[in-house]
PAGUGU-688813 format. One line per 5 residues: for each residue x, y negated, z of N, C-alpha, C. Coordinates in steps of 0.001 Angstrom, whole numbers. Each point is the difference from the previous one (the first is absolute). Layout:
% PAGUGU-688813
X/Y/Z/X/Y/Z/X/Y/Z ~ ...
% end
This chain:
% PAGUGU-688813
-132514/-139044/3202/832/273/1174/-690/966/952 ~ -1293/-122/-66/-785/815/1464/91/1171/-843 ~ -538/146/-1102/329/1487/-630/1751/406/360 ~ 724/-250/-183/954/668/95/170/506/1301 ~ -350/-1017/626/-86/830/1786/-812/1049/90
-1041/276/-624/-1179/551/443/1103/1553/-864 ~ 589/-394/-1243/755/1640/-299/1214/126/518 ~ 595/-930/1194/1196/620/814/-589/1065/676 ~ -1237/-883/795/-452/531/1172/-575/1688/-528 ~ -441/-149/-1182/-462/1754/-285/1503/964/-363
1061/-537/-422/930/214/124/251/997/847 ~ 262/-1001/1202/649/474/1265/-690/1098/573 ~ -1512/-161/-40/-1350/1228/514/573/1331/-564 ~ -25/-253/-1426/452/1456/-636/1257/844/420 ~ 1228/-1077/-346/1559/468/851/-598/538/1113
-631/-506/1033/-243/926/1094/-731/840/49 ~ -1130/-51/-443/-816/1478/-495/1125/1063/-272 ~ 664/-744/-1033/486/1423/-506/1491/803/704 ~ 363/-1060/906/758/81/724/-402/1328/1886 ~ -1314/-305/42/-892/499/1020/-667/1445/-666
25/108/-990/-235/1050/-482/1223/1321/-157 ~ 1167/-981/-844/1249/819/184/-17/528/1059 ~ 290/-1030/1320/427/624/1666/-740/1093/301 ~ -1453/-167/-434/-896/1504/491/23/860/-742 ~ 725/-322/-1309/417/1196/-928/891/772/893
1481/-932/230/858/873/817/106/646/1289 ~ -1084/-538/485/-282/813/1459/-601/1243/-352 ~ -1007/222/-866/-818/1209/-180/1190/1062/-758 ~ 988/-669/-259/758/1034/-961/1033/105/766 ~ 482/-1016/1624/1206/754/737/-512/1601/294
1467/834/618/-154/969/590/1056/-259/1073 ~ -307/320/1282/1264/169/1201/71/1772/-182 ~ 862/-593/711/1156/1564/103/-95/463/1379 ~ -538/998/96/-313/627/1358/801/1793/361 ~ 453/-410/670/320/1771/467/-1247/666/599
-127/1306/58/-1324/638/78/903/1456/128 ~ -807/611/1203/-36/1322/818/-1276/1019/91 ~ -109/791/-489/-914/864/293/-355/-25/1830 ~ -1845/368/160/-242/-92/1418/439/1711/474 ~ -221/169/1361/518/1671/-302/-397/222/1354
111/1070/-96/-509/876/1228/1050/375/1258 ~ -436/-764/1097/961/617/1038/-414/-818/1610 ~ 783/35/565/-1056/-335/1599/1538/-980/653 ~ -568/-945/718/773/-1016/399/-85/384/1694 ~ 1118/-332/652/379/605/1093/1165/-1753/362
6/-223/1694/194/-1350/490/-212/361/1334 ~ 1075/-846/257/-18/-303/1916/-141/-1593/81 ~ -1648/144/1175/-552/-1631/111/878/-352/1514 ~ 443/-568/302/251/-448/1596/-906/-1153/-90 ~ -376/173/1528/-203/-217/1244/678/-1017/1250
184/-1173/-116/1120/-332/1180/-1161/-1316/759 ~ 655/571/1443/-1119/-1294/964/1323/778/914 ~ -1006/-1025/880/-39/399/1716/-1032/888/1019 ~ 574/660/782/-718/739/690/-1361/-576/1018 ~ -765/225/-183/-666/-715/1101/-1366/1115/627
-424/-286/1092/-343/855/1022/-1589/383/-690 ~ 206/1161/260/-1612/897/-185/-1019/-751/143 ~ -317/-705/1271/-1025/-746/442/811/-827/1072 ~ -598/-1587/41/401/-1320/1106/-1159/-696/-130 ~ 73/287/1201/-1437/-525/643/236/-1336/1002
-696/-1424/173/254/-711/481/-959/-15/985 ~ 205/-289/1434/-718/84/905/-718/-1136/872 ~ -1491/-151/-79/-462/-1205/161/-524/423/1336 ~ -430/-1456/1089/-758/108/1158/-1093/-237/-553 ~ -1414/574/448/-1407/-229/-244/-327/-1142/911
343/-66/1029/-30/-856/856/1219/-1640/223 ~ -547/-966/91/1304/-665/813/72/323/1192 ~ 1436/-736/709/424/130/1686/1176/276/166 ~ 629/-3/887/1363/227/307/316/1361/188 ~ 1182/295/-719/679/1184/-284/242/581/1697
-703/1004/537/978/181/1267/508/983/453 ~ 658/1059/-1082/648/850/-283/535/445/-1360 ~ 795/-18/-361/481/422/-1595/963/1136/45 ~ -150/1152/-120/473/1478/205/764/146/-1260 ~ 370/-859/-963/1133/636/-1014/669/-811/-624
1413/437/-623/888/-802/-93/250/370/-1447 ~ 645/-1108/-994/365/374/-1360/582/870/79 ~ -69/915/-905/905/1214/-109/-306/1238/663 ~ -1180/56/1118/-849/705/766/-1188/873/-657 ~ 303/1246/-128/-766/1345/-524/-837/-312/915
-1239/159/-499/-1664/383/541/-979/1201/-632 ~ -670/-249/727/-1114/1292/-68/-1373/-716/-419 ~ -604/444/-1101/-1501/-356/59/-838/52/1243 ~ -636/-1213/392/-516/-171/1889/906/-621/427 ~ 1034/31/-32/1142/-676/853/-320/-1247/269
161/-673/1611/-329/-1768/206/1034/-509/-415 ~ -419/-994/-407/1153/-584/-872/102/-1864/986 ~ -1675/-71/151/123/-1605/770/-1249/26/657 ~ 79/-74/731/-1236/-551/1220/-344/-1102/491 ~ -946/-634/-372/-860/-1611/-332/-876/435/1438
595/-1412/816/-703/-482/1287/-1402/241/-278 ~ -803/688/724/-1426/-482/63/-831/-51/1139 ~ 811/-455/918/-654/-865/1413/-1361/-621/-230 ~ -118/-755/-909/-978/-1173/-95/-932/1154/-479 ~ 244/391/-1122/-1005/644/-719/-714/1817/1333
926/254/278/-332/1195/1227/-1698/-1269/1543 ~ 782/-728/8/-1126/-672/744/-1130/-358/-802 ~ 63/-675/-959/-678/90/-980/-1135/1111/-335 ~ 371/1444/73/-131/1057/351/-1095/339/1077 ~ 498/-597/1183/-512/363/1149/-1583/-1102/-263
339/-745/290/-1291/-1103/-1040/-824/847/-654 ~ 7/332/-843/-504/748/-508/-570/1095/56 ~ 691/692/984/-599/909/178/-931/108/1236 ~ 280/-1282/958/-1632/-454/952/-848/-239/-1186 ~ 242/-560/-1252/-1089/-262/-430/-895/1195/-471
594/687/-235/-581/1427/-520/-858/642/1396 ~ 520/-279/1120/-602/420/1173/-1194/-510/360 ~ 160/-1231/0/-1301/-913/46/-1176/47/-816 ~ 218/191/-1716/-1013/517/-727/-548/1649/768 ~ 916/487/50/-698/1633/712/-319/-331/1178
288/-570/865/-1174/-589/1011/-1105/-511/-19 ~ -282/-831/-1397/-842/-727/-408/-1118/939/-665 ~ 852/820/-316/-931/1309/-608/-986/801/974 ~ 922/153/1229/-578/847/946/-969/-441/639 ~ 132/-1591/309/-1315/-1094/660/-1150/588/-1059
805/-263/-1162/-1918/-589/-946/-254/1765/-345 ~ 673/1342/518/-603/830/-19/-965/500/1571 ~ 152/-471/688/-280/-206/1133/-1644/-1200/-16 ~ 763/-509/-823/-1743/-1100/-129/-927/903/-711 ~ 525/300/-882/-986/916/-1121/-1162/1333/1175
1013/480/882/-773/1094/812/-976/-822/450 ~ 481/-1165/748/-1106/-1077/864/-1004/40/-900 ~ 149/-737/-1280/-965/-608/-984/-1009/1367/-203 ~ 419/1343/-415/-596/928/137/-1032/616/717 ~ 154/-647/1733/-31/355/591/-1509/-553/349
89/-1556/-296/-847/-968/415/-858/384/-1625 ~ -50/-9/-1217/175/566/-945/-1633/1222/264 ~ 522/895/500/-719/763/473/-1397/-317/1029 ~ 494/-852/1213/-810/-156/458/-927/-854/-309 ~ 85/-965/-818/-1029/-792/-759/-656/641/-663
816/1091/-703/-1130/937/-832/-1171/322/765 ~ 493/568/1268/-957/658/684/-984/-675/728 ~ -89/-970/408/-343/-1675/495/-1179/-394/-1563 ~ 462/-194/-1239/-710/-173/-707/-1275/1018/-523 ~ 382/1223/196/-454/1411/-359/-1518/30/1155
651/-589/1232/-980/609/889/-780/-1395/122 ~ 574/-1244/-596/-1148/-1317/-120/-870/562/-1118 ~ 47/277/-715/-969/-191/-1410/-748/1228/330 ~ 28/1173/570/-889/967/305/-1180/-934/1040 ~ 672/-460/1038/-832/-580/556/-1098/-917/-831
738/-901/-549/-641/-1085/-1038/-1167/776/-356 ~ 862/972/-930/-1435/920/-734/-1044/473/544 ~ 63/381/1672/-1308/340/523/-440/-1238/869 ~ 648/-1110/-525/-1140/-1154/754/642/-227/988 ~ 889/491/651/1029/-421/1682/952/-704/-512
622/-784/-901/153/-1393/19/179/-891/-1233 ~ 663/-662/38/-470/-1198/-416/1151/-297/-1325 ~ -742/-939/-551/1292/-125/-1909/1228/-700/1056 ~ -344/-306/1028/1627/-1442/407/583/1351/276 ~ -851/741/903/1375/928/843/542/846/-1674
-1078/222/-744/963/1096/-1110/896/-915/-954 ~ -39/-1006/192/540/-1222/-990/1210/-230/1111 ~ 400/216/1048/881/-24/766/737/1314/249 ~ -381/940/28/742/1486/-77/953/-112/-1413 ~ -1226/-628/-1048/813/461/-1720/1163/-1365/246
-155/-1249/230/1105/-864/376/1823/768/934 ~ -938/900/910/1486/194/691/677/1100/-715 ~ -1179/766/-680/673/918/-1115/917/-235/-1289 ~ -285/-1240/-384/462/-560/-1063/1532/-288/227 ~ -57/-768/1198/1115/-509/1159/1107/1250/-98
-285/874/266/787/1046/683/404/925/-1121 ~ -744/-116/-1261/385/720/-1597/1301/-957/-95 ~ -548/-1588/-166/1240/-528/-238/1503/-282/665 ~ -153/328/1434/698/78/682/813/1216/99 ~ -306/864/-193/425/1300/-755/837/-183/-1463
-1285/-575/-1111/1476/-375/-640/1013/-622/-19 ~ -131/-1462/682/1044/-386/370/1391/866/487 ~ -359/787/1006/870/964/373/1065/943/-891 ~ -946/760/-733/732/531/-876/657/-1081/-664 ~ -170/-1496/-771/412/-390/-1039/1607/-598/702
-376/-188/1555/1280/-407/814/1308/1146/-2 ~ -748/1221/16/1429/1193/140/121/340/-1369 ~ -641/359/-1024/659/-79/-1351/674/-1005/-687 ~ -67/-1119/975/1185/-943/-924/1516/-252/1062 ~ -328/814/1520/908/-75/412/1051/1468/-67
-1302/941/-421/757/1485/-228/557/159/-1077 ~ -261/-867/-891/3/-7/-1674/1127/-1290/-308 ~ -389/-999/-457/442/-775/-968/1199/-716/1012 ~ -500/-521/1258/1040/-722/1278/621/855/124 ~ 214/1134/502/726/1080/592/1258/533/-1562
-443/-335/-1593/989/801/-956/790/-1386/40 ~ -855/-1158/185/1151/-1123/-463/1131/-328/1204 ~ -654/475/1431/963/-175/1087/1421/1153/-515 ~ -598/1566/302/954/504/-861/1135/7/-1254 ~ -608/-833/-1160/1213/-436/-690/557/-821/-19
-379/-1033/1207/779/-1006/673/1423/915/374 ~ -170/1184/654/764/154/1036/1125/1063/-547 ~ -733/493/-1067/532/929/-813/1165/-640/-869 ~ -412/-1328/-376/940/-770/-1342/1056/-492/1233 ~ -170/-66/1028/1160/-516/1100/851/1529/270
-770/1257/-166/636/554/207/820/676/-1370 ~ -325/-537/-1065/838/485/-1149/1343/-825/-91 ~ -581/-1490/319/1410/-471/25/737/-413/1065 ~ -275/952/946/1172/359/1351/743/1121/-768 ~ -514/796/-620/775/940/-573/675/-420/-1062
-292/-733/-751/606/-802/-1342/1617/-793/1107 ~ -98/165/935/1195/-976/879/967/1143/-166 ~ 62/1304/-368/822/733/61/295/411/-1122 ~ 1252/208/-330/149/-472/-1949/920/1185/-353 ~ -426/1172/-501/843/1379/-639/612/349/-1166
1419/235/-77/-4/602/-1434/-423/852/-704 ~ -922/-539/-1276/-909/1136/-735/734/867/-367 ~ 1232/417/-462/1017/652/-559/1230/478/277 ~ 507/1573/235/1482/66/397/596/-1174/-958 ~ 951/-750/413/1760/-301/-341/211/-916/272
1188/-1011/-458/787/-510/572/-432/-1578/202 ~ 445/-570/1111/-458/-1775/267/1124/-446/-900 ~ -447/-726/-1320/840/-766/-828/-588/-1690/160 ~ -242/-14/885/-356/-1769/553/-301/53/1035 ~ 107/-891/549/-732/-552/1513/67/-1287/11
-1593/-804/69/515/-1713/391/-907/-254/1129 ~ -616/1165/832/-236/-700/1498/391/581/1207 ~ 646/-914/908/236/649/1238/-1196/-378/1312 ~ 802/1073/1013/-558/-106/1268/-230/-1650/225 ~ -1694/-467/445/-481/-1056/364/-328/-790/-1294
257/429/-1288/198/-932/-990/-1693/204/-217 ~ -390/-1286/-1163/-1467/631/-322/-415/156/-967 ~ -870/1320/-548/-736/523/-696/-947/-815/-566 ~ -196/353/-1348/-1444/-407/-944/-329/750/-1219 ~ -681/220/-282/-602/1036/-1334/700/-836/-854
579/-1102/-552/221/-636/-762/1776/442/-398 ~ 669/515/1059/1346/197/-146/626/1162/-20 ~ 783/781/-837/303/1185/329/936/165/1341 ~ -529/1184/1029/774/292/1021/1276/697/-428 ~ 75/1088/-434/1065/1019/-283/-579/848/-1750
1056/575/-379/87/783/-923/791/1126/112 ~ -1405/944/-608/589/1674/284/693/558/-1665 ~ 598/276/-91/800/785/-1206/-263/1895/-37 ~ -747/350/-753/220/1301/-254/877/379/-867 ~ 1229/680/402/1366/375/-466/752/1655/-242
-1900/449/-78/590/1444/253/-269/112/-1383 ~ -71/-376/-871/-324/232/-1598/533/-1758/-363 ~ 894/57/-1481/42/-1891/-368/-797/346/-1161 ~ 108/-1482/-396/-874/269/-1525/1175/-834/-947 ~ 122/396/-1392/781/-518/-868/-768/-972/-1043
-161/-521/-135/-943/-1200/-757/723/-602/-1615 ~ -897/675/-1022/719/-958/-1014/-890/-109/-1599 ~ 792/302/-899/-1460/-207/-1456/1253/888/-926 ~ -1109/382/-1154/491/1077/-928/-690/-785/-1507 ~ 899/164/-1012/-543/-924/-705/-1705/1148/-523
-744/-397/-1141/-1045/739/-125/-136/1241/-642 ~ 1166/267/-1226/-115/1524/-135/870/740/882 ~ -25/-269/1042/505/1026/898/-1143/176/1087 ~ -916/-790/125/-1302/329/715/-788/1413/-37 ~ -226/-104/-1556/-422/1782/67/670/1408/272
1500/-481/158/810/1275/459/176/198/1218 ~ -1116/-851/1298/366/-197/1341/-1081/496/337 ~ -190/862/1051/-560/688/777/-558/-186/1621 ~ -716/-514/1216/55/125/906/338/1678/378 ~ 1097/-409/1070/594/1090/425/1070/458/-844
416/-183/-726/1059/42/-888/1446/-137/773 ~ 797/920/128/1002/-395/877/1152/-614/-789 ~ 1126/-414/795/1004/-1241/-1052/747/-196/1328 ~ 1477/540/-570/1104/-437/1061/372/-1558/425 ~ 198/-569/1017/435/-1191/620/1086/-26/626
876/-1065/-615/1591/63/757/-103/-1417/576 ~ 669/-338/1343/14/-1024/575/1233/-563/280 ~ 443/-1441/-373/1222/-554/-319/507/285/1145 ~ -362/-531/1063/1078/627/1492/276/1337/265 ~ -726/1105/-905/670/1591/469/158/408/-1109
1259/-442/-866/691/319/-1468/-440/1656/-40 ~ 443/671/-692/165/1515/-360/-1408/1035/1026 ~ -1237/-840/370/-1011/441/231/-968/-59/-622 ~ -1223/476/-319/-830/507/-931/-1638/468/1157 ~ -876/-723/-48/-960/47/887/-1335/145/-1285
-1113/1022/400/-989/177/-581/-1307/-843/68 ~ -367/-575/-775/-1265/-1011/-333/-959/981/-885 ~ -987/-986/550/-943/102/-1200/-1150/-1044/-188 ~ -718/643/-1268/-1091/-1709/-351/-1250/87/966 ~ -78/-922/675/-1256/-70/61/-1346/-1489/308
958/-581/-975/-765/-520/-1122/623/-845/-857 ~ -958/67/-1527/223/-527/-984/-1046/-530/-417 ~ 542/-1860/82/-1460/-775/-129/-628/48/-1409 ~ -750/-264/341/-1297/232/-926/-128/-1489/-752 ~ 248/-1062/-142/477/-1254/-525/1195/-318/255
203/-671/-1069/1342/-480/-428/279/-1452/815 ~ 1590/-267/36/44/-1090/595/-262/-1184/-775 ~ 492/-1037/960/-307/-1347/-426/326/-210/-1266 ~ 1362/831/-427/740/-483/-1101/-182/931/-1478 ~ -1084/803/718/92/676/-1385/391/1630/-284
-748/865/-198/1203/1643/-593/920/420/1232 ~ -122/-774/1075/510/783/911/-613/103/1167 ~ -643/1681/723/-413/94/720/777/596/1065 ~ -681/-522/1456/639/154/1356/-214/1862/74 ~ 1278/778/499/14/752/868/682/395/1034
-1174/675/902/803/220/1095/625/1851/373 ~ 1019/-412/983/1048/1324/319/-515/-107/1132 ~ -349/1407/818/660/246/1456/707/626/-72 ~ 491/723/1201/885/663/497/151/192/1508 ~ 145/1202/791/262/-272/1025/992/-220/914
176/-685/911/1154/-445/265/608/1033/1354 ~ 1150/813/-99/523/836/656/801/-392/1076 ~ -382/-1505/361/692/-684/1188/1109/-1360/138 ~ 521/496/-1718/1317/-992/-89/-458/-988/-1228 ~ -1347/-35/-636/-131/-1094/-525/-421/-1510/717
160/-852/-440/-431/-1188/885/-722/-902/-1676 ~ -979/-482/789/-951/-1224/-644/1049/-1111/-800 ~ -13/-2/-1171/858/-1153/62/892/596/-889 ~ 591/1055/-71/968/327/-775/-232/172/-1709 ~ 888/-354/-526/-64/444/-1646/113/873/-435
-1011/510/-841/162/1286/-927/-581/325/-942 ~ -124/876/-699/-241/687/-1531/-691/867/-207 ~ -840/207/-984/-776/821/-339/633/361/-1227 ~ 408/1468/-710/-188/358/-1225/-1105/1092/-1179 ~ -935/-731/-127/-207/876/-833/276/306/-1397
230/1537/-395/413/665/-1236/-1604/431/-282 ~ 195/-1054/-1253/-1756/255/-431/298/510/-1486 ~ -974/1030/-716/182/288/-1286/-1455/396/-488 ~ 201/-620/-1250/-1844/-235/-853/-1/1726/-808 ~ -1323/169/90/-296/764/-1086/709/151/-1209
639/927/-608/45/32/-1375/-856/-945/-1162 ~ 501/-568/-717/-762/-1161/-614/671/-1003/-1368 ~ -935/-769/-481/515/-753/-1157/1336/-885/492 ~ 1711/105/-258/664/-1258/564/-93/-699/-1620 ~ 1006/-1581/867/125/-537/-1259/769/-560/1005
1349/-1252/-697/650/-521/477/-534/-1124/473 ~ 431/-853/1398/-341/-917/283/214/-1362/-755 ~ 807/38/-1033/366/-1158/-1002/-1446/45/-799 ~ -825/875/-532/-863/543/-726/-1459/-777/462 ~ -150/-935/1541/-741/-422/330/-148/-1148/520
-685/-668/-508/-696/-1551/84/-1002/-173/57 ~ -29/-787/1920/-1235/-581/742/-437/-1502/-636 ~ -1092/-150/456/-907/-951/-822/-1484/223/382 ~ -63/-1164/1635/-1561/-573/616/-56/1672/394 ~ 1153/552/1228/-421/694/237/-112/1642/-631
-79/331/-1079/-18/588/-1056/1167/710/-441 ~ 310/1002/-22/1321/690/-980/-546/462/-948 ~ 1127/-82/-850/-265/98/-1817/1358/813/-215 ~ -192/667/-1399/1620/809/-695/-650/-463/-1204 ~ 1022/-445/-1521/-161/288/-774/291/1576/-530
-823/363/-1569/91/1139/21/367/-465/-1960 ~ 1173/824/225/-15/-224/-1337/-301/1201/-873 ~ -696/-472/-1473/-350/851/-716/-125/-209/-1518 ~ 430/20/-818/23/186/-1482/168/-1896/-413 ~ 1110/-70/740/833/-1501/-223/-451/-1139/1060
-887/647/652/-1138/-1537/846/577/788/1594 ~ 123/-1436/893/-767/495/1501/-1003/-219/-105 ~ -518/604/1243/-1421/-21/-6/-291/105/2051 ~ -735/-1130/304/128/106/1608/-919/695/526 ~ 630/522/672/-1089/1108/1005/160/-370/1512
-1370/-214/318/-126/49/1731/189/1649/608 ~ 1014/-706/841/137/1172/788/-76/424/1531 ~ -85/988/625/-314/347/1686/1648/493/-67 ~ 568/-745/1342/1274/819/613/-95/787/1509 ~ 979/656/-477/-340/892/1163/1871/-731/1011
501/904/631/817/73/429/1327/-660/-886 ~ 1315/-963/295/537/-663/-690/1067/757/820 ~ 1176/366/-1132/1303/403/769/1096/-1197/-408 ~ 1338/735/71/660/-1387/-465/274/-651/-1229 ~ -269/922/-742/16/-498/-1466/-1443/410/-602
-463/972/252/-1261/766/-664/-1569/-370/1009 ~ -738/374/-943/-1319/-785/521/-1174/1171/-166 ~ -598/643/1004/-1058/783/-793/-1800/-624/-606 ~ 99/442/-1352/-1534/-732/-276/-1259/1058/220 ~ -1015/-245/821/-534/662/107/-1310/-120/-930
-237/-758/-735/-874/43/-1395/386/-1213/-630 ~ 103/105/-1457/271/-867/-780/651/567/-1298 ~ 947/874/463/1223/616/-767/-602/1303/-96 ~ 174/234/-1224/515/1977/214/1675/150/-423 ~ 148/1450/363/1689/211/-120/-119/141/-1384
880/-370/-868/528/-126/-943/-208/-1243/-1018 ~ -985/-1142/959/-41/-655/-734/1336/-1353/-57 ~ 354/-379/-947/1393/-1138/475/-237/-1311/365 ~ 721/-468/1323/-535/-1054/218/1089/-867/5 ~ -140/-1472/-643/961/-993/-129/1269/43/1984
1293/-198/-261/565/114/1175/1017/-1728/-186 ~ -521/-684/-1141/1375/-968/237/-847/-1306/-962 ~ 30/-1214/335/-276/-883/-1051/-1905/-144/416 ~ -308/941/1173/-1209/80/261/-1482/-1527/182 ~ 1292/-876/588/-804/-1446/608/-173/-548/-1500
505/257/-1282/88/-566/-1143/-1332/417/-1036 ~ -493/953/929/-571/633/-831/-2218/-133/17 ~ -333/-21/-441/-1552/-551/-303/-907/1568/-563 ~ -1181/434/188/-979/901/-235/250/-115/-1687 ~ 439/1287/-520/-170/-224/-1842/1056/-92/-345
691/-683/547/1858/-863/-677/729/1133/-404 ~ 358/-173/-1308/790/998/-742/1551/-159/656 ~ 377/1707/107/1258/-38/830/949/1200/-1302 ~ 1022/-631/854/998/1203/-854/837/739/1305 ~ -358/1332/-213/1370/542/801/1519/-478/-286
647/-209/1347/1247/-455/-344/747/1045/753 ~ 1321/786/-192/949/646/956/475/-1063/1130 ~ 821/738/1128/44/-1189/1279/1109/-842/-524 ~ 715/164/-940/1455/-742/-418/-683/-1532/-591 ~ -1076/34/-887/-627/-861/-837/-1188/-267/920
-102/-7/1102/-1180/-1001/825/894/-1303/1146
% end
């Protein structure tokens, strides 16, 4: 009985062997049926748009350096300014006395200066005359007219009066010097931010905010107002990536704006980022343009550019399949595809340019493509029979 099991079981091994063998017989011996186009020579030409909103050259938000109460505010939303222009004037009562403080103190060190230059002459003075006091003891000494106490008492008041001297000087160089710079930038940092109380627009144009009024109060922490520069907008948007190399800074490109139908306003690039966005193959560029009075911030509009590639290898866009990034064409040749990595250039609406991979005339699979594997024997088919 166990024998007979033991030759089902080899049985069944073989049926499937030979069953697993057939199947990879018939895979190696399918062929798919592929349509196939010669690559060819010619240059792809496309209009990319462009669509955003307008928004201002430069907006600048305007901070107090200082806190304190607002106690003048000179502009109103919608209010044209001038670079310099006051825009808000921050109380500085406290800080102006503050000021005055300060600046006795600065007085008092230069008084303090003038005493201990005034000691220094004294010290000099006395300085001297000990010299001369000691000079004329020790001559004496030396011829016997007097005595070690009296010359041991001359060199004592001499000693006295060196150091008293230095003292002097060491009193006005720290009041001419080190007391006197720190009183000064006491008085100086009070006086930077009395001036910090007066708050200017860095920039011609327009007040597109305001959130403080007269008496209200100021802090570095909150924006006061916002300035809009509106004499130029900018058009903001992304181009997919083979259209990157056909863009130029300074490149000009007409702009039509949805609120002034049948008008046509001149742009141009100036800039085209240099990384791609978040999402991938599409990078940000930007339009200006200048604005001749009747554009406003905010409005919708268009960019067109008519971009066209070099003369170059096309092939149809059916002809190509991505993979991790990667484009590929099969290429067929003496019954087989065969996959080739390829560089694209510029994509129109049906046609694709390759910029290495292909040469012109070689044929590349256009139908049945996702079916198809590196090697896999193909048959041309006409388009009726695919």
């Amino acid at each position: 009985m166990e024998n007979r099991w033991k030759w089902v079981i080899l049985t069944l091994l073989i049926s499937l062997l030979g069953f697993g063998i057939a199947g990879c017989s018939g895979r190696g011996a399918e062929r798919v049926a592929v349509g196939a186009v010669p690559a060819r020579s010619g240059q792809i030409a496309k209009a990319v748009v462009i669509s955003g909103v307008l928004t201002p050259n430069q907006s600048v938000s305007i901070f107090s350096k200082v806190s304190g109460q607002a106690q003048t505010v000179g502009a109103e939303v919608g209010d044209r300014v001038r670079a310099g222009q006051l825009l808000v004037q921050i109380d500085t009562k406290e800080l102006n006395a503050q000021l005055q403080q300060a600046q006795a103190a600065v007085q008092a060190v230069r008084d303090q200066a003038g005493q201990a230059e005034i000691g220094i002459a004294n010290a000099k003075s006395n300085l001297d005359m000990g010299q001369k006091s000691y000079d004329r003891t020790k001559m004496l000494f030396d011829n016997g007219a007097a005595s070690q106490s009296q010359l041991d008492d001359a060199q004592n008041k001499l000693d006295q009066a060196n150091n008293a001297y230095a003292n002097a000087n060491k009193q006005y160089q720290t009041a001419s010097g080190s007391g006197l710079a720190q009183a000064e930038a006491a008085a100086n940092l009070l006086q930077v931010e009395i001036g910090n109380g007066r708050i200017a627009s860095p920039i011609d144009g327009i007040i597109s905010n305001r959130s403080i009024d007269p008496g209200g109060m100021a802090s570095p922490s909150a924006p006061l107002m916002t300035v809009d520069d509106t004499s130029a907008l900018k058009l903001q948007g992304s181009v997919f990536q083979d259209a990157v190399p056909l863009l130029a800074i300074g490149q000009k490109v007409p702009v039509s704006v949805d609120a002034l139908p049948g008008r046509s306003f001149e742009g141009q690039i100036t800039q085209v980022g240099p990384v791609a966005s978040a999402t991938g193959q599409y990078f940000p560029v930007v339009i200006s343009l200048q604005n001749p009075g009747i554009l406003l911030a905010g409005m919708t509009a268009r960019a067109t550019f008519n971009l066209a590639a070099p003369a170059g290898v096309i092939v149809p866009l059916s002809a190509v399949q991505s993979e991790d990034g990667r484009d590929y064409v099969y290429v067929v040749d003496g019954g087989s595809a065969h996959r080739r990595q390829v560089a694209l250039g510029l994509r129109g609406a049906s046609d694709v340019q390759v910029v290495s991979g292909v040469q012109v005339g070689e044929r590349v699979a256009t139908s049945n493509v996702s079916m198809l594997w590196d090697s896999m024997a193909v048959t041309e088919a006409t388009a009726s029979k695919i």
